[in-house]
mmJSON file of the N, C-alpha and C atoms, coordinates in Angstrom:
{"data_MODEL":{"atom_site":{
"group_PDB":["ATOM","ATOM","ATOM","ATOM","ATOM","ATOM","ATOM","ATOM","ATOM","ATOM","ATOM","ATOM","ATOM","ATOM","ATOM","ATOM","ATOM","ATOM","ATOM","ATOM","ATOM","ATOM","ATOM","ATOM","ATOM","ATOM","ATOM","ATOM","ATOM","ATOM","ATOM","ATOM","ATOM","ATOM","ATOM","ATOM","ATOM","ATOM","ATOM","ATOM","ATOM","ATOM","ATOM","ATOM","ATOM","ATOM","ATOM","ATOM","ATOM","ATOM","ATOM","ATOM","ATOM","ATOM","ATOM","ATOM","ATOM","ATOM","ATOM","ATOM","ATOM","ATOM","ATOM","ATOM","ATOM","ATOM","ATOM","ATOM","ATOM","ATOM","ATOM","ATOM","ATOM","ATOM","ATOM","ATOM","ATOM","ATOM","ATOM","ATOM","ATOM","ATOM","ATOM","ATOM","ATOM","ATOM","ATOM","ATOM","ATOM","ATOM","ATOM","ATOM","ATOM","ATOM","ATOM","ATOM","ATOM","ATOM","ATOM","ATOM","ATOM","ATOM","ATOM","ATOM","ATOM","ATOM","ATOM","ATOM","ATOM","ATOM","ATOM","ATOM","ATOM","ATOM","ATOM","ATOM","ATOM","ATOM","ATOM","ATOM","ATOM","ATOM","ATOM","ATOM","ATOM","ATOM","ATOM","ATOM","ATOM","ATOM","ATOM","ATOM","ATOM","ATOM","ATOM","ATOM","ATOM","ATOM","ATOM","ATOM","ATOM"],
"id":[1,2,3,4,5,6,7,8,9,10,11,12,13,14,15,16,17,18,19,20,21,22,23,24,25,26,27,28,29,30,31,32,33,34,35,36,37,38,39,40,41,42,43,44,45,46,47,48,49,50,51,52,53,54,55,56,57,58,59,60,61,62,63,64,65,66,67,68,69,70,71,72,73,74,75,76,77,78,79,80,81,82,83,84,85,86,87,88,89,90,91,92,93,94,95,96,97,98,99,100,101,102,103,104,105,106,107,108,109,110,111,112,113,114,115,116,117,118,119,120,121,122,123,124,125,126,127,128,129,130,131,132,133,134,135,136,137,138,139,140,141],
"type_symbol":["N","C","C","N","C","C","N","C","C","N","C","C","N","C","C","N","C","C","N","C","C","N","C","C","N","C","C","N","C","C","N","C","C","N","C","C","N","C","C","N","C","C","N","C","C","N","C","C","N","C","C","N","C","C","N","C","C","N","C","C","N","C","C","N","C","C","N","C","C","N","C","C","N","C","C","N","C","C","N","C","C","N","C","C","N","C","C","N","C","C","N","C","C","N","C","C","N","C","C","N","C","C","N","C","C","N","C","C","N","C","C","N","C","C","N","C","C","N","C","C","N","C","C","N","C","C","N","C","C","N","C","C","N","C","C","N","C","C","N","C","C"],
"label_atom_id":["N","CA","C","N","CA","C","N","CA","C","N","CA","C","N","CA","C","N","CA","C","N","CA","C","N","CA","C","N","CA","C","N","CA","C","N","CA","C","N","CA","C","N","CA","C","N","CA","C","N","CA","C","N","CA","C","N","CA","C","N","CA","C","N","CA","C","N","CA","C","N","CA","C","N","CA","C","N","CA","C","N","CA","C","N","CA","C","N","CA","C","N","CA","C","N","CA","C","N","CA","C","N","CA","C","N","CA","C","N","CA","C","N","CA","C","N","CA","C","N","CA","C","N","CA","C","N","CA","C","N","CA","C","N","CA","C","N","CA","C","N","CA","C","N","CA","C","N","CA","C","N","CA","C","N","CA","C","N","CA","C","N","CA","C"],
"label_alt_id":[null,null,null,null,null,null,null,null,null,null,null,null,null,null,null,null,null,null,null,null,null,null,null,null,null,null,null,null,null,null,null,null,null,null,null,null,null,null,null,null,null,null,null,null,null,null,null,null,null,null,null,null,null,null,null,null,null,null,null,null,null,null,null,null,null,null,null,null,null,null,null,null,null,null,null,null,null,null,null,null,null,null,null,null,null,null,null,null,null,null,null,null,null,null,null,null,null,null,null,null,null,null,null,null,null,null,null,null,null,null,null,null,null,null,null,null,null,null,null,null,null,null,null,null,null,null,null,null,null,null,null,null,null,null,null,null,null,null,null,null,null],
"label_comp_id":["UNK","UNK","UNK","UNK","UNK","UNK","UNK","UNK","UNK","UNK","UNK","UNK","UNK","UNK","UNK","UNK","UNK","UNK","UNK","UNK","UNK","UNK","UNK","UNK","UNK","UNK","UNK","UNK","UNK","UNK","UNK","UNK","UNK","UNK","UNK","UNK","UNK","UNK","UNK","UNK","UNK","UNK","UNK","UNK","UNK","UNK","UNK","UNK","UNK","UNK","UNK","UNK","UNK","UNK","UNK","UNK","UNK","UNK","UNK","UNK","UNK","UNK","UNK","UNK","UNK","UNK","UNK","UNK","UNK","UNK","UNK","UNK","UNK","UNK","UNK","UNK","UNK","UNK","UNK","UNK","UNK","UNK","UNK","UNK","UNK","UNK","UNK","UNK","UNK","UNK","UNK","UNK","UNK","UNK","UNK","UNK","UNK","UNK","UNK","UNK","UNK","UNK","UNK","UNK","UNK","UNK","UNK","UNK","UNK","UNK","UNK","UNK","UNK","UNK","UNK","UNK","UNK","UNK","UNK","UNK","UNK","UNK","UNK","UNK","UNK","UNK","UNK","UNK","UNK","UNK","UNK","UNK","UNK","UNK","UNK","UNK","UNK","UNK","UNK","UNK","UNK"],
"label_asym_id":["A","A","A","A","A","A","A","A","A","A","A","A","A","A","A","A","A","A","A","A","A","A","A","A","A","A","A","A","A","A","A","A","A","A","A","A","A","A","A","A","A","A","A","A","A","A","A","A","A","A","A","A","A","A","A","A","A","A","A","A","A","A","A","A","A","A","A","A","A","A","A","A","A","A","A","A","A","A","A","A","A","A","A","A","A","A","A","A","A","A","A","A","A","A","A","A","A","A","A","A","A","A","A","A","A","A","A","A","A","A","A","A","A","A","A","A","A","A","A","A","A","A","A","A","A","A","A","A","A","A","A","A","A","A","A","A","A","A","A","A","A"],
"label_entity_id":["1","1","1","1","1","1","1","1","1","1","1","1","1","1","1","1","1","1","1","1","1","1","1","1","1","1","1","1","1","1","1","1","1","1","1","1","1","1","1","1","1","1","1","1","1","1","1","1","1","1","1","1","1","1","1","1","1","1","1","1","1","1","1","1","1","1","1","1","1","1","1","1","1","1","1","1","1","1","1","1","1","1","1","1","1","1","1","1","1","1","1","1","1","1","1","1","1","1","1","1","1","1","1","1","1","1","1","1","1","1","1","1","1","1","1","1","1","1","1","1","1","1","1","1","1","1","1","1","1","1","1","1","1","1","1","1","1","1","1","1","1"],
"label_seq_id":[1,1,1,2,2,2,3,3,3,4,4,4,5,5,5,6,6,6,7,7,7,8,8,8,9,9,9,10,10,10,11,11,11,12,12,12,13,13,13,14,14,14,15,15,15,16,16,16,17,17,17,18,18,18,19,19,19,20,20,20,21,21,21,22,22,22,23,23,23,24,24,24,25,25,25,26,26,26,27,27,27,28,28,28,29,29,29,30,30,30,31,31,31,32,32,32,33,33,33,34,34,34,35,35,35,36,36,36,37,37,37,38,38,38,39,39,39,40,40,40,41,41,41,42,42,42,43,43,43,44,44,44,45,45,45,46,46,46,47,47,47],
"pdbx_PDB_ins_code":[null,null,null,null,null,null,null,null,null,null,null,null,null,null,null,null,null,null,null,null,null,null,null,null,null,null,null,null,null,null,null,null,null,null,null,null,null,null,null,null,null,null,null,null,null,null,null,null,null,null,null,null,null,null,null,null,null,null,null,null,null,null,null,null,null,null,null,null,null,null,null,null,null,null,null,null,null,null,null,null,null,null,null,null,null,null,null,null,null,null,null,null,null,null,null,null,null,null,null,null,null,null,null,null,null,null,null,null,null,null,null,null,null,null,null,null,null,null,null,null,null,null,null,null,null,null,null,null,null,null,null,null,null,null,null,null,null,null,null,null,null],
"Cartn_x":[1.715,1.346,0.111,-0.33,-1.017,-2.597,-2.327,-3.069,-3.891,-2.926,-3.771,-4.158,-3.692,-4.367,-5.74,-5.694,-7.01,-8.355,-7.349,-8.709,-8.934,-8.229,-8.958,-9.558,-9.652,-10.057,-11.64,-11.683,-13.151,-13.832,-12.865,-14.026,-14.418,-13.705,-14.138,-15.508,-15.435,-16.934,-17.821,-17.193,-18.52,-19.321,-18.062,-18.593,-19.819,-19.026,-19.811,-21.163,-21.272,-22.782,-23.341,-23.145,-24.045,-24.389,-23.725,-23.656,-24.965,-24.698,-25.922,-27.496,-27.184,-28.44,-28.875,-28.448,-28.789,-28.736,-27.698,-27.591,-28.124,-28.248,-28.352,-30.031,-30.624,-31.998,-32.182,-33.413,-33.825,-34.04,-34.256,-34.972,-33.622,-32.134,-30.856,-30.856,-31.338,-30.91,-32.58,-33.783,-34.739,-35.051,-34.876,-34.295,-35.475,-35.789,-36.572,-38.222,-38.408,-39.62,-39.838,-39.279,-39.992,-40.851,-40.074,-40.719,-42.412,-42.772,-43.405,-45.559,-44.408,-45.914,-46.25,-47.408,-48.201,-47.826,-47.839,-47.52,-48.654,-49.825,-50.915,-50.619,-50.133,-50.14,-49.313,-49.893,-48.503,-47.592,-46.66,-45.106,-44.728,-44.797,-44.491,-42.99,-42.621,-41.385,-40.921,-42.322,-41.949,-42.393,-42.42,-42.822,-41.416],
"Cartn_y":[-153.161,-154.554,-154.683,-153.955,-153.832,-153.51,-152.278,-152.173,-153.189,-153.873,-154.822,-155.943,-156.649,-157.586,-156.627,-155.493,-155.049,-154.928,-154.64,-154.759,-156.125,-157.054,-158.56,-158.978,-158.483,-159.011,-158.081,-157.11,-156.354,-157.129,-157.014,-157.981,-159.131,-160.037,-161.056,-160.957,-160.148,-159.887,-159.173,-158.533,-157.838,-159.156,-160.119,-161.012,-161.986,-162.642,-163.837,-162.486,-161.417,-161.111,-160.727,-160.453,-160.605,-162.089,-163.231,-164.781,-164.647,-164.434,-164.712,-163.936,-162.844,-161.928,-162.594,-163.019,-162.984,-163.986,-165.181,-166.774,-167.991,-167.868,-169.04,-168.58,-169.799,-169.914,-169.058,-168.389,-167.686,-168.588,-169.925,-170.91,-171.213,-171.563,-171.839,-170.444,-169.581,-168.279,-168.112,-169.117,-168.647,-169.977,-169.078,-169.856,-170.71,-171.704,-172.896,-172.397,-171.288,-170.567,-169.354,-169.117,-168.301,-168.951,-170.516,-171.229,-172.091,-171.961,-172.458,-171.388,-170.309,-169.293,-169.035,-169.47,-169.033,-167.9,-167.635,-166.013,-164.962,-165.63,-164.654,-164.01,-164.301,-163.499,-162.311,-161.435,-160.62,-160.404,-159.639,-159.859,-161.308,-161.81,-163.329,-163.139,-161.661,-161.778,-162.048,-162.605,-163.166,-161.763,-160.498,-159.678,-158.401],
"Cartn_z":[-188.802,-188.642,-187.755,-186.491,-185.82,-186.206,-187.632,-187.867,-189.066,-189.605,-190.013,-189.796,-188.462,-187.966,-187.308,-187.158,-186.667,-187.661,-189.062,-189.892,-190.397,-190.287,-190.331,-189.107,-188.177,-186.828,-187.239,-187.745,-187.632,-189.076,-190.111,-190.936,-190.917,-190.314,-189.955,-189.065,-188.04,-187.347,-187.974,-188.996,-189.878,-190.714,-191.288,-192.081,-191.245,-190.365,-189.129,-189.092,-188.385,-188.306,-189.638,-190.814,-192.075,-192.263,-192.109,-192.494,-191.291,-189.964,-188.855,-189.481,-189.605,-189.897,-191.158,-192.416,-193.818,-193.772,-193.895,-194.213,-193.244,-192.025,-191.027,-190.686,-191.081,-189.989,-188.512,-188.368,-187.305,-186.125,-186.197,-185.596,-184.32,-185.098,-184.549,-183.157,-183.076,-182.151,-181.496,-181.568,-180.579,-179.463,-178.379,-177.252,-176.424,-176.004,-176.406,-175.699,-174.724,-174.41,-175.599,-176.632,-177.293,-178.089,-178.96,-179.517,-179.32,-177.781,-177.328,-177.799,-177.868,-177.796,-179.193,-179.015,-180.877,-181.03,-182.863,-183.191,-183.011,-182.555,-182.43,-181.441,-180.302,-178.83,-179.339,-178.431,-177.957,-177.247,-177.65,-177.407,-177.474,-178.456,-179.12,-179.565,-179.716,-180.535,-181.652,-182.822,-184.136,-184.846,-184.581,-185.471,-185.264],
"occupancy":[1.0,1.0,1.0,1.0,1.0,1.0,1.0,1.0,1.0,1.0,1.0,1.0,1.0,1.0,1.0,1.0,1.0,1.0,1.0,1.0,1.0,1.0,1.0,1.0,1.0,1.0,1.0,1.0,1.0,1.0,1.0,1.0,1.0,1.0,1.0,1.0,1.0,1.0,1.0,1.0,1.0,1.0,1.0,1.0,1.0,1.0,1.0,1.0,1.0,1.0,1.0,1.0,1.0,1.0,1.0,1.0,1.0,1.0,1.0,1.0,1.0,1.0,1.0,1.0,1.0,1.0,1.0,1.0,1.0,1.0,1.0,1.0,1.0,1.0,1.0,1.0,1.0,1.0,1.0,1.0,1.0,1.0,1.0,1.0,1.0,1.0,1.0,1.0,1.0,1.0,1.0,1.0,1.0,1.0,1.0,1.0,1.0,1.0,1.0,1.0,1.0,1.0,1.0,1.0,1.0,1.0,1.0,1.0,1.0,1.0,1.0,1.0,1.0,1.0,1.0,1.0,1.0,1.0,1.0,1.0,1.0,1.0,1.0,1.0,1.0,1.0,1.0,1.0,1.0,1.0,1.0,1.0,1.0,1.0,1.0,1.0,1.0,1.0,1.0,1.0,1.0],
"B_iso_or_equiv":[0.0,0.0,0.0,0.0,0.0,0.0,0.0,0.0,0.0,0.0,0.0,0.0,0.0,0.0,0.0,0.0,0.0,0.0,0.0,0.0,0.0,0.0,0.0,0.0,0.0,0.0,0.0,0.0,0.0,0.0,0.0,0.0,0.0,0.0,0.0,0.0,0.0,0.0,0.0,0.0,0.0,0.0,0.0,0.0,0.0,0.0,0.0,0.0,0.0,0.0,0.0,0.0,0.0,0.0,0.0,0.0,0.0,0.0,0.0,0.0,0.0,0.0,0.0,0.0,0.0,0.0,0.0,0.0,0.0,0.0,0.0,0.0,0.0,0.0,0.0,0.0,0.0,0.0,0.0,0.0,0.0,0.0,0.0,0.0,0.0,0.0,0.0,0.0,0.0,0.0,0.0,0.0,0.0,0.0,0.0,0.0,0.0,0.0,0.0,0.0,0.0,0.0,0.0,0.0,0.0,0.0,0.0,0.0,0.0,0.0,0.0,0.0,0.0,0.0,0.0,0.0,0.0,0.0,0.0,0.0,0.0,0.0,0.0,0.0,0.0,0.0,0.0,0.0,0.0,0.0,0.0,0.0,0.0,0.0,0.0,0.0,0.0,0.0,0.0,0.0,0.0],
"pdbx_formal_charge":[null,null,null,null,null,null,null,null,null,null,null,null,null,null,null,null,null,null,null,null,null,null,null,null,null,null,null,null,null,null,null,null,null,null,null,null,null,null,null,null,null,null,null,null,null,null,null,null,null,null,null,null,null,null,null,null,null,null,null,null,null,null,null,null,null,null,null,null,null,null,null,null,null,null,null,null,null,null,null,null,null,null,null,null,null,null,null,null,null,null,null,null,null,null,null,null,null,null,null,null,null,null,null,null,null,null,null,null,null,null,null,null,null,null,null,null,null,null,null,null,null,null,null,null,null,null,null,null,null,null,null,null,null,null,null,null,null,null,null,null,null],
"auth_seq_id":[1,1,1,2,2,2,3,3,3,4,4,4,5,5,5,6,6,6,7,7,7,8,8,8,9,9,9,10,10,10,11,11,11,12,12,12,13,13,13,14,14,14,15,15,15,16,16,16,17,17,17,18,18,18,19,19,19,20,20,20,21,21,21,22,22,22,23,23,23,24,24,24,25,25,25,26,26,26,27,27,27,28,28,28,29,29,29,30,30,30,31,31,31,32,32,32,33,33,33,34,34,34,35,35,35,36,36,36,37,37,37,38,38,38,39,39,39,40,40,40,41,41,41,42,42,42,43,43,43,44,44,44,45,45,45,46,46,46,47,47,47],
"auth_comp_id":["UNK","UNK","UNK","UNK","UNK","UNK","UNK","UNK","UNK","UNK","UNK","UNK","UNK","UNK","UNK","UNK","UNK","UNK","UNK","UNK","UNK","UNK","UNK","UNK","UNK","UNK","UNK","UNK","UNK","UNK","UNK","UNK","UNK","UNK","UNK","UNK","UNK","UNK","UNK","UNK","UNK","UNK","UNK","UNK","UNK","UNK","UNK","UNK","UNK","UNK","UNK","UNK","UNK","UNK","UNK","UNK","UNK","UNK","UNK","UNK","UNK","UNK","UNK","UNK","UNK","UNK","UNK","UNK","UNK","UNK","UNK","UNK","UNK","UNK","UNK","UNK","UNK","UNK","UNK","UNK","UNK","UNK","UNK","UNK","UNK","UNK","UNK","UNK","UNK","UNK","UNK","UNK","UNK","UNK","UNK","UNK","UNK","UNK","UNK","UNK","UNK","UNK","UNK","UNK","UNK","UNK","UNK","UNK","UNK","UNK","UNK","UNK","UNK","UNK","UNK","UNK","UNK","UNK","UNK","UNK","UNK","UNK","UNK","UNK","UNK","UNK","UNK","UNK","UNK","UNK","UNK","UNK","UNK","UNK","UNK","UNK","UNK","UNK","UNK","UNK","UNK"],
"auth_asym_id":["A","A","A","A","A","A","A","A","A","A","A","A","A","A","A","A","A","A","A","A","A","A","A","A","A","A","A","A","A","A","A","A","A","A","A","A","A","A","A","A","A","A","A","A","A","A","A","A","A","A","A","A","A","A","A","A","A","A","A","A","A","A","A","A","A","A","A","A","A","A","A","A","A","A","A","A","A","A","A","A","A","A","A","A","A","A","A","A","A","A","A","A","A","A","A","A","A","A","A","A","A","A","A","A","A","A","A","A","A","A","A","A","A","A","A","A","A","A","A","A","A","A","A","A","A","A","A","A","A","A","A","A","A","A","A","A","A","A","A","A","A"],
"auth_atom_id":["N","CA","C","N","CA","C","N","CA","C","N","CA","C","N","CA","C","N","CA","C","N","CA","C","N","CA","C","N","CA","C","N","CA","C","N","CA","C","N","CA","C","N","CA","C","N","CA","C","N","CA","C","N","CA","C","N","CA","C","N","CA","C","N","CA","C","N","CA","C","N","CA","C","N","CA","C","N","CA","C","N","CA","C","N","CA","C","N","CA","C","N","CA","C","N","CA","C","N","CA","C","N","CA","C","N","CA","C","N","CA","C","N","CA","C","N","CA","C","N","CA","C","N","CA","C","N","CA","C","N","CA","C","N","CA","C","N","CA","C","N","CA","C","N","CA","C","N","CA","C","N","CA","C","N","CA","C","N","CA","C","N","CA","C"],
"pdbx_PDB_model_num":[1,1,1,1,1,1,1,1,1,1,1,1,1,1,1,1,1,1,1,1,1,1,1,1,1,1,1,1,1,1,1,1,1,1,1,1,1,1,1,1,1,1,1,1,1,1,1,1,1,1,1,1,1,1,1,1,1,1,1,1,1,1,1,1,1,1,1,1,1,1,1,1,1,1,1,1,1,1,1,1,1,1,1,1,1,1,1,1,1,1,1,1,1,1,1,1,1,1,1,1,1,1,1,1,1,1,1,1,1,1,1,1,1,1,1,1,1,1,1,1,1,1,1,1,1,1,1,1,1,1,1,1,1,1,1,1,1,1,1,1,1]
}}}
């Protein structure tokens, strides 16, 4: 029993970070001073 609440407890976090990485906007996770700096600079973080 243990072990399978453990493998729904890991796919569920496998699922939520593919949905974050692949499905949801980049914009929702950059934190309100990254947004501020053009992409020309460096270390802008958009590359």
């Amino acid at each position: 029993m243990f072990q399978s609440i453990l493998v729904y407890i890991i796919l569920a976090i496998a699922v939520g970070y593919l949905i974050k990485k692949f499905l949801l906007p980049r914009s929702l996770f950059v934190s309100g001073s990254d947004k501020s700096k053009p992409c020309g600079q460096d270390d802008c973080g958009c590359h």
